[in-house]
C-alpha positions as CSV (number, residue, x, y, z in Angstrom):
1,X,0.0,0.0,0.0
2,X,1.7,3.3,-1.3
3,X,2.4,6.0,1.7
4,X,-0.5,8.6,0.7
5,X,-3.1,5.3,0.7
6,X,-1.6,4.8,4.1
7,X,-2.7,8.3,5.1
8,X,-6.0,8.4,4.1
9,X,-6.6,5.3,5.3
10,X,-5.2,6.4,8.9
11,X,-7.3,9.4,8.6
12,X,-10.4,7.6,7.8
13,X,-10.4,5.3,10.1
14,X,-9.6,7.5,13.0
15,X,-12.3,10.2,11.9
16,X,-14.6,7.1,11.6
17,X,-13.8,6.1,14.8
18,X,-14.9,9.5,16.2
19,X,-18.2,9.7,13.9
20,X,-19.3,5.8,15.7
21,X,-18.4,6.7,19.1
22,X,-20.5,9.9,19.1
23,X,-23.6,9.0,16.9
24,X,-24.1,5.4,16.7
25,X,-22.7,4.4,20.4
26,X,-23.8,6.7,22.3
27,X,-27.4,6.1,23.5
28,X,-25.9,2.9,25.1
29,X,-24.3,5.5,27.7
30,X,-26.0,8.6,27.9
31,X,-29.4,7.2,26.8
32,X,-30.9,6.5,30.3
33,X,-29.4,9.9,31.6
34,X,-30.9,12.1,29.1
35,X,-34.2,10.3,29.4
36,X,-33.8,10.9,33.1
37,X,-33.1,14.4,33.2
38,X,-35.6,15.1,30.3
39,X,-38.5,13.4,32.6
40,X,-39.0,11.0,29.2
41,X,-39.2,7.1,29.4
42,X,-36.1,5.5,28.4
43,X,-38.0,3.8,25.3
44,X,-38.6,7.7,24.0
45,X,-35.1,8.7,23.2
46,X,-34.5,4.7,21.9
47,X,-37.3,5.2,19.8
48,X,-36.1,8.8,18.6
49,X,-32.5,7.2,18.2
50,X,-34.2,4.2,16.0
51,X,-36.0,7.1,14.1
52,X,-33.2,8.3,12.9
53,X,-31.4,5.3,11.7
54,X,-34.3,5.3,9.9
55,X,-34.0,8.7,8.5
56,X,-30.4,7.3,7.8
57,X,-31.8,4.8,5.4
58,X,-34.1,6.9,3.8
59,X,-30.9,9.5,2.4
60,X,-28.4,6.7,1.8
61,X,-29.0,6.3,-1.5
62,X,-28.7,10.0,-2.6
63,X,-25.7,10.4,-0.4
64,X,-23.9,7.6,-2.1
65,X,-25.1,9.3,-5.6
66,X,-23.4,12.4,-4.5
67,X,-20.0,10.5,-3.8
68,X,-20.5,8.7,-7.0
69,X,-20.3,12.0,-8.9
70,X,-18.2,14.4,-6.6
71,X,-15.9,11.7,-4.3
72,X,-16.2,12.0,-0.6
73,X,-14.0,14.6,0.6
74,X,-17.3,16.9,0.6
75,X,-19.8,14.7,2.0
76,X,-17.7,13.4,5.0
77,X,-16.4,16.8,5.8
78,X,-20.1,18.0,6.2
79,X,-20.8,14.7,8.4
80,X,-18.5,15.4,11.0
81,X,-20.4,19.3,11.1
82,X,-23.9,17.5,11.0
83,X,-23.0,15.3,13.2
84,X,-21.4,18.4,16.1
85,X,-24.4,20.4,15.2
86,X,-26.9,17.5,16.3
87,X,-24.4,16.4,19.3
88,X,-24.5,20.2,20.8
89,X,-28.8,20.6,20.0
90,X,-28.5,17.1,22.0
91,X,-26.1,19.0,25.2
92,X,-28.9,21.7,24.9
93,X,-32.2,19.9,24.6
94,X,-34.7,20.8,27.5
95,X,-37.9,18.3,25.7
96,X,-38.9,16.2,23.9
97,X,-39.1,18.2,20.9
98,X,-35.5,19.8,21.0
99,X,-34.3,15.9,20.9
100,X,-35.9,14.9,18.3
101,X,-34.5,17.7,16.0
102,X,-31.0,16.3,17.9
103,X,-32.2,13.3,16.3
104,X,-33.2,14.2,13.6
105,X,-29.8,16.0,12.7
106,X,-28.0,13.2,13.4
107,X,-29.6,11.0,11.6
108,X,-28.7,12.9,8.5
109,X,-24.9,13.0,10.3
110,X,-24.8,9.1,10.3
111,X,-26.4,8.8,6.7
112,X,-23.6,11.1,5.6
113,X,-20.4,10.1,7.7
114,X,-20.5,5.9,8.7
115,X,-19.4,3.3,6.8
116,X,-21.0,3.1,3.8
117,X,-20.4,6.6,2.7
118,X,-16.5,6.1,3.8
119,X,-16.6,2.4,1.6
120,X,-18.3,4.8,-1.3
121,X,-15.6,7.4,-1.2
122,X,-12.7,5.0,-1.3
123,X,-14.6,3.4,-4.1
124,X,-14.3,6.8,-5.9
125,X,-10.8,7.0,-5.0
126,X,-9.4,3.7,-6.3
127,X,-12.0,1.6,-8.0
128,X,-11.7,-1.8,-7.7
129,X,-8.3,-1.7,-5.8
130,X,-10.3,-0.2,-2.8
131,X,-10.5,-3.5,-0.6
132,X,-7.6,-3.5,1.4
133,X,-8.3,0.8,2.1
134,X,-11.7,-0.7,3.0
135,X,-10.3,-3.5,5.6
136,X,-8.2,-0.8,6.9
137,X,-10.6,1.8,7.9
138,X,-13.0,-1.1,9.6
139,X,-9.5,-2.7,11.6
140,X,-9.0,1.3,13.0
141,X,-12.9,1.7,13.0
142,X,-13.2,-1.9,14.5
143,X,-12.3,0.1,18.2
144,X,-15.2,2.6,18.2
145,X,-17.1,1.2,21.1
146,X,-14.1,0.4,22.5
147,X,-13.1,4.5,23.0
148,X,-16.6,5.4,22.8
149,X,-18.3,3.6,25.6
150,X,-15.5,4.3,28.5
151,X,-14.8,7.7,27.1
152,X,-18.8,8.8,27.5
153,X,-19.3,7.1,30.4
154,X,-16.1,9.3,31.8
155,X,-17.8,12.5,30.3
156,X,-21.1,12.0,31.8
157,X,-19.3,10.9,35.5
158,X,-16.6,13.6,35.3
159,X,-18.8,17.0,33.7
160,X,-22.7,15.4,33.0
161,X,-24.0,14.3,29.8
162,X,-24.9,18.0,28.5
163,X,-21.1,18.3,28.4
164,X,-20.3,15.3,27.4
165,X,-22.2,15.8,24.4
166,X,-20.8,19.2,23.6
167,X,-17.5,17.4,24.1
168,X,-18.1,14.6,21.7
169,X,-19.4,17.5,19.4
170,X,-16.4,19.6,19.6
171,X,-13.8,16.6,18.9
172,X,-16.2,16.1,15.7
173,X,-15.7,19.7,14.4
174,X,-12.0,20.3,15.6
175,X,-10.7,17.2,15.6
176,X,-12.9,14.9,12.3
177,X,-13.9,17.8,10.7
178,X,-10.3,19.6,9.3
179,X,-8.7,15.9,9.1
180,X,-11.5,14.8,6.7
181,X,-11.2,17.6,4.8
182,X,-7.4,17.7,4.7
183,X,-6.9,13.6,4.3
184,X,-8.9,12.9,1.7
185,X,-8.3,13.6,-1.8
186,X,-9.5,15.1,-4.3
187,X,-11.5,12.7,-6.5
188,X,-10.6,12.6,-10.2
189,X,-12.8,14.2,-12.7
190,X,-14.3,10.7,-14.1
191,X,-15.0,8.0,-12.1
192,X,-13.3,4.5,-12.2
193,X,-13.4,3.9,-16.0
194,X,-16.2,3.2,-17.9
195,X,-14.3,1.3,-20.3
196,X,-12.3,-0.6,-18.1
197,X,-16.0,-1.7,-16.7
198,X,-17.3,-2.8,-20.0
199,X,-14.3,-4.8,-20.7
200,X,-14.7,-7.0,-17.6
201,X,-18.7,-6.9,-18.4
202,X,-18.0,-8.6,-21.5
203,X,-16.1,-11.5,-19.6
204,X,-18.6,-11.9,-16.7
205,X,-21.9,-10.0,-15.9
206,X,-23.2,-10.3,-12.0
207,X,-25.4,-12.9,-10.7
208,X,-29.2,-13.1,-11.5
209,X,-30.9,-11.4,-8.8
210,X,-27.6,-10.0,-7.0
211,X,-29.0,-7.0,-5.4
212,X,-32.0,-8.6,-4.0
213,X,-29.8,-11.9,-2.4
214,X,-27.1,-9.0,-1.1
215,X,-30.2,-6.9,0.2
216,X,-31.6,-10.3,2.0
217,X,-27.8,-11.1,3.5
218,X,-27.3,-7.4,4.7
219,X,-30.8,-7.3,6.2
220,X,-30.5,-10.5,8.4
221,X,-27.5,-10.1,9.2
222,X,-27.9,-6.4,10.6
223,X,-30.9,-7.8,12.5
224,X,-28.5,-10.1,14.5
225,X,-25.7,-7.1,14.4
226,X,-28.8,-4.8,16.3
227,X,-30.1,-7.3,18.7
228,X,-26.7,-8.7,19.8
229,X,-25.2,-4.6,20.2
230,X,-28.6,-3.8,22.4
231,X,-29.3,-7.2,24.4
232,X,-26.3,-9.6,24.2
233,X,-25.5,-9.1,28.2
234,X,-29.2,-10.0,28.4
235,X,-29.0,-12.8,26.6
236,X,-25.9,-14.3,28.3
237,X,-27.5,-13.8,32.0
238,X,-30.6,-15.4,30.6
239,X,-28.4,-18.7,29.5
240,X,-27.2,-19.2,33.3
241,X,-24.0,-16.3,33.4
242,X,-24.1,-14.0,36.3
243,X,-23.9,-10.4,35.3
244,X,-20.4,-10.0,35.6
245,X,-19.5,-13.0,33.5
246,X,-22.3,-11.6,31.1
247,X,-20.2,-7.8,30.8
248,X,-16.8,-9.8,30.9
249,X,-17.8,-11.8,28.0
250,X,-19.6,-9.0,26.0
251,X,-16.2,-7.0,26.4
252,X,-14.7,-9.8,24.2
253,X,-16.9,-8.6,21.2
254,X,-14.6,-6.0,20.2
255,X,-11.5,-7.6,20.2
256,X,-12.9,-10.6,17.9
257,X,-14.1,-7.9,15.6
258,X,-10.5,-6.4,15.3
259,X,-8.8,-10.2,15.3
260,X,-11.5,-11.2,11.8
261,X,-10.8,-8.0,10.2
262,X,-6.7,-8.7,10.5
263,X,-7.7,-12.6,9.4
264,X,-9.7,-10.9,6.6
265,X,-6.6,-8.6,5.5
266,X,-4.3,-11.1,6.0
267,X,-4.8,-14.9,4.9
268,X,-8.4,-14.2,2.9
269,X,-7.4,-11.1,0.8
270,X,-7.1,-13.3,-2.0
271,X,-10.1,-15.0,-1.9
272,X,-13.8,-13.4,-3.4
273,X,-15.4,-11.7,-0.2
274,X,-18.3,-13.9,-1.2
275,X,-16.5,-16.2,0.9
276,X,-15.3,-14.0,4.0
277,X,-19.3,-13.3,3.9
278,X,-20.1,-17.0,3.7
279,X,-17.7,-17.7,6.8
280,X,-19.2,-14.5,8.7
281,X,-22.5,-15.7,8.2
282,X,-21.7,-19.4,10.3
283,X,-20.1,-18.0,13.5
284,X,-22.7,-16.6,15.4
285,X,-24.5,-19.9,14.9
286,X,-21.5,-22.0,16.3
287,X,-21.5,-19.6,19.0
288,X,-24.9,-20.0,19.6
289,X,-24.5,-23.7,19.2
290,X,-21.4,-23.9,21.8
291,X,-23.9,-21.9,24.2
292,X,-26.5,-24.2,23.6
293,X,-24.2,-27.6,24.2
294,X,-22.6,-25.9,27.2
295,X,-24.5,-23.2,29.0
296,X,-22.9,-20.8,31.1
297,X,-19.6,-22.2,29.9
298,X,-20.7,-21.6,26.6
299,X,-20.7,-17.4,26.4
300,X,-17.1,-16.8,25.5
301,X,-17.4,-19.1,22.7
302,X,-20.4,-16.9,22.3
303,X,-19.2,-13.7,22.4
304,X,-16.0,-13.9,20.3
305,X,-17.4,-15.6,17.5
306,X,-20.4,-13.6,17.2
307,X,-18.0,-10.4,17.2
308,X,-15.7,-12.2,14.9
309,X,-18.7,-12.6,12.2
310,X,-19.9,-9.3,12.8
311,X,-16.2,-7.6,12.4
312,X,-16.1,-9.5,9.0
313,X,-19.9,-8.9,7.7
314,X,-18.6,-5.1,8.0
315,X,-16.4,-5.6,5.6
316,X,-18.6,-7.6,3.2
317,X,-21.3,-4.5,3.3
318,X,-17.8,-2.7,1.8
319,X,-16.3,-5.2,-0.6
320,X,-18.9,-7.7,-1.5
321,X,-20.7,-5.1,-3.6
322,X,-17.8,-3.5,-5.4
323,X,-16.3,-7.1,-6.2
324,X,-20.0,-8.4,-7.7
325,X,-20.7,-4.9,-9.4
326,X,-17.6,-2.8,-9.9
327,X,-16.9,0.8,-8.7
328,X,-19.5,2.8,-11.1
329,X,-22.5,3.3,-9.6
330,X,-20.6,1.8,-6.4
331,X,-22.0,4.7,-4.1
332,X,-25.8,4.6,-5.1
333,X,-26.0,1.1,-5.2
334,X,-24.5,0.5,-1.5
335,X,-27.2,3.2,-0.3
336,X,-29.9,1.0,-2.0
337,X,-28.5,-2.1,-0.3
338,X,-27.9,0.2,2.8
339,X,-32.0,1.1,3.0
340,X,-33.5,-2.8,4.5
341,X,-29.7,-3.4,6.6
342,X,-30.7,-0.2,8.5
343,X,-34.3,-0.6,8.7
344,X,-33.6,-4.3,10.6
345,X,-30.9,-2.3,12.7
346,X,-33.0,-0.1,13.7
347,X,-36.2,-2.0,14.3
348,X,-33.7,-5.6,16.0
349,X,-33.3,-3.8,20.0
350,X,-37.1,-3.6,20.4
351,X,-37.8,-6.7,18.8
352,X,-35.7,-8.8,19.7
353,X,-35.6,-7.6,23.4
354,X,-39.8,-8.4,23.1
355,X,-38.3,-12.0,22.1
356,X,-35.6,-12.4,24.8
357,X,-38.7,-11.4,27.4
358,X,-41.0,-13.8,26.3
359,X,-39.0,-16.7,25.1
360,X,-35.5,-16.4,27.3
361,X,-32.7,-17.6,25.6
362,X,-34.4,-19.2,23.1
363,X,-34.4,-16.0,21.6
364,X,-30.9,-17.2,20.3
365,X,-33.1,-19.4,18.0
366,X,-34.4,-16.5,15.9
367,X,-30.4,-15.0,15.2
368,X,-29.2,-18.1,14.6
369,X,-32.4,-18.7,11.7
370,X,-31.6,-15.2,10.6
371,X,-27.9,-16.2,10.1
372,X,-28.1,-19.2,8.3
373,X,-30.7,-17.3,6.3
374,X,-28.3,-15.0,5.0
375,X,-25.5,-18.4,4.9
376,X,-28.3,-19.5,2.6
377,X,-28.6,-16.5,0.5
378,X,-25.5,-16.0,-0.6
379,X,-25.7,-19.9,-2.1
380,X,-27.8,-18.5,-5.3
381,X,-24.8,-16.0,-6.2
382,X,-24.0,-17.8,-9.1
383,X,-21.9,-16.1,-11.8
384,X,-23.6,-15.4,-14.8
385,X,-21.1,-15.4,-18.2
386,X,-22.6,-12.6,-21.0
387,X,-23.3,-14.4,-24.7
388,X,-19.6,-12.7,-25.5
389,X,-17.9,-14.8,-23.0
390,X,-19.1,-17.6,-24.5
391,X,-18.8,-17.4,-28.0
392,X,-14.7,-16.4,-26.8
393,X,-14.8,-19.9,-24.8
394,X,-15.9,-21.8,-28.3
């Protein structure tokens, strides 16, 4: 990887890192605080907070146009401000209808600045050599709860969660904000070229029915992603682990995430990410599985292989696309697949928490079905060869 790759992808991971910690991970901390304070239910602000995944969803699409046509310095520049400007209406809200403009704002922050926009704007950058940039920004990226759930927690015990919003908001616009701006290139004036992608088109065409089998895959398996981030210590007290067991073992979710990604950038670069996503798919139900054979004994296993498969379905949502379809279009056509993943991540807390009330840790049952669901998808990606590729066979 050339020395200005390395940069950007050092910059876009750590500005990544910033943009999970203060959107996306933060109601786990300050969520019953706020809601305390506020003199709102807890299941208010969750229900704002899933609102605006859902707003997310709705955008993703036309952000990932935008990138498509003008690259991503732009777009992920203006996340980071999006982002601080909902963070410091959070710090300031005084009702309910103050945080859900918060909300609101940073639902558009997270539709502009996670992942898929970052995965879009590498895309632009380096067409179909973006993988390994991709893998990089998720192994940096992979430590987001890892900051952001001590670090909040330390705001909101050291200086209250009004200021530990405005903090989080001000390491968005003076930290994020300029290293966005000044990291990441210039995109060229074309995108990847069009030539180059009707060359390879005239060798192989994608799958029959690709985007609806990658929408299925993405969908399940942000369902699982959702319940297990929300209710996975939960879960684990509810198959036999006492609480502290349950925390201990839910703190080794990270690290597996980091440990798949360096497996993924390592020994399986060289393999389609149809398989990575295939192998992602299986863990959490072997962990599941090693839970169910032997109980309380069972939650590491648990643990560290469901955050293994999650670390390595991230980088599917990234690669898995741009390997199928190529870099044009690369940015709209994540958003679309983007659009049922978030609407299962947003709706998988509330319903699978109604499940783990009413059916225990049989719940486990319903991710695990969900998994090999999506295992099962990806089985009808079949490579489709255009008329040309034959008649060059003969």
């Amino acid at each position: 990887m050339r020395s200005d790759r390395v940069i950007v992808v050092a910059a876009l991971g750590s500005t990544q890192t910033l943009a999970w910690a203060s959107s996306y991970y933060l109601p786990a901390i300050l969520g019953a605080p706020i809601a305390a304070a506020l003199g709102l239910p807890t299941s208010v602000f969750f229900g704002m907070f899933s609102a605006s995944l859902l707003l997310s969803a709705a955008i993703s699409p036309w952000v990932g146009q935008i990138i498509d046509v003008q690259g991503g310095r732009v777009v992920l520049t203006a996340s980071n401000a999006t982002i601080a400007a909902g963070l410091a209406l959070l710090g300031v809200s005084h009702g309910i209808v103050s945080l859900g403009v918060a909300w609101a704002i940073l639902g558009v922050g997270m539709a502009f600045g996670l992942y898929d926009p970052a995965f879009a704007a590498l895309t632009r950058l380096y067409g179909r050599d973006a993988r390994s940039a991709i893998t990089g920004i998720t192994l940096i990226g992979g430590f987001a709860s890892t900051i952001g759930w001590p670090a909040s927690a330390w705001f909101e015990h050291a200086f209250g969660w009004r200021d530990a919003c405005l903090i989080w908001a001000g390491l968005n616009l003076f930290i994020a904000m300029p290293l966005n701006w000044l990291a990441i290139p210039v995109a060229p004036q074309q995108p990847p070229s069009q030539r180059q992608t009707r060359e390879i088109a005239e060798v192989e065409a994608p799958p029959r029915g690709a985007m609806p089998i990658l929408a299925v895959y993405f969908a399940a398996t942000a369902f699982v992603t959702g319940a297990m981030a929300s209710q996975l210590p939960r879960l684990l007290v509810a198959g036999g682990a006492s609480e502290a067991a349950a925390i201990a073992a839910g703190a080794l979710v990270g690290p597996a995430q980091v440990a798949a990604r360096l497996v993924e950038f390592g020994l399986l670069r060289a393999v389609h990410p149809v398989w990575s996503a295939r192998i992602a798919a299986v863990l959490h139900p072997l962990g599941a599985a090693a839970m169910g054979l032997f109980g309380p004994a069972g939650i590491a296993a648990l643990a560290v292989l469901h955050g293994a498969g999650n670390g390595m379905i991230t980088i599917a949502k990234g690669t898995l696309p741009l390997a199928i379809f190529g870099p044009v279009g690369y940015g709209r056509r994540n958003g679309i697949l983007s659009v049922p993943a978030r609407v299962a991540l947003s709706a998988a807390p509330f319903v699978f928490g109604l499940l783990l009330d009413r059916m225990g840790v049989a719940a486990l049952l319903v991710s695990t079905g969900l998994s090999l669901a999506a295992f099962g998808s990806l089985l009808f990606l079949r490579p489709r060869r255009t008329p040309a590729a034959a008649v060059a066979d003969d």
